[in-house]
N, C-alpha and C positions, 0 to 999 in steps of 0.2 A: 493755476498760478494766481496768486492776487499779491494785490499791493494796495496798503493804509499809509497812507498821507496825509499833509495838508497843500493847498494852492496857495495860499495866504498867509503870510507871516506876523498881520496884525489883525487878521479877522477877528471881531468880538460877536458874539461868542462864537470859539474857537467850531472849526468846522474841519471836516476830515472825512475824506470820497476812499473808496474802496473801490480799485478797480479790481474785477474777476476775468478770468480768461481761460477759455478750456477749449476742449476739443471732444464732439460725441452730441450723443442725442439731447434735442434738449430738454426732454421728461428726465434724463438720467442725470445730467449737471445741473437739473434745478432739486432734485432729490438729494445730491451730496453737498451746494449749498446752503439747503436754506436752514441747515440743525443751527449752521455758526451764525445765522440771519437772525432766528429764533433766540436767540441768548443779548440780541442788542435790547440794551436797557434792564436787563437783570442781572446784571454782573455789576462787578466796583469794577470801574474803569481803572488800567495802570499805569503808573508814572512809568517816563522813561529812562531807564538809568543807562550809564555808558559799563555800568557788570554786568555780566555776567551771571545765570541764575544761580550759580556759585557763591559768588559776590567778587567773585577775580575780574580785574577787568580782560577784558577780549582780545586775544589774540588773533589782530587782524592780516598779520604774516603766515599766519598755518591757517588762516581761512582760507586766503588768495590760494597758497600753496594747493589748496584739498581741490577746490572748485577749477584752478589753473587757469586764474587771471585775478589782478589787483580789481581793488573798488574804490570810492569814494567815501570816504569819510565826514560827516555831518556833524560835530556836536554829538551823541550818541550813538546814532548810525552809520551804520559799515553798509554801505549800498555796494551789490556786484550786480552788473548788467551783463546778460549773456542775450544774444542774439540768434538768432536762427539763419541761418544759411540757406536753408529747402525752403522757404518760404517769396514767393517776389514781394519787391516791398509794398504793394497795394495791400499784401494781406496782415501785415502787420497791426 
């Protein structure tokens, strides 16, 4: 699981944390992260739109509906938080 963000809404220049989260060995989750680690800074960074890679925008009703819970909404992003149950919360 990961998550791209920002903490800062006026940081100049703009900065953006990448949390990663997994579960297994960790010779084996640093081997299926590091190809997408590998490509920072060789790529054109992309704008955020609110479409779709369609160009429609998002249907954030038959998102919730699929996943079976609503999200939060941001200016382009549709955030859904799912939670773990099996987990105590220390390990979160």
């Amino acid at each position: 699981m990961t998550a791209l963000h920002n903490h800062f809404f006026s940081d100049e220049p703009r900065a953006y944390f990448m949390h990663v989260h997994g579960m297994g060995k960790v010779d084996d989750l640093v081997h299926r992260v590091m190809p997408g680690l590998d490509l920072i800074g060789k790529v054109t960074p992309a704008r955020f739109s609110p479409l779709a890679a369609s160009g429609t925008p998002l249907n954030v009703e038959k998102l919730a509906r699929i996943v079976g819970r609503s999200g939060e909404q941001t200016a382009p992003v549709y955030k859904i938080t799912v939670g773990r149950d099996d987990l105590p919360g220390s390990a979160h």
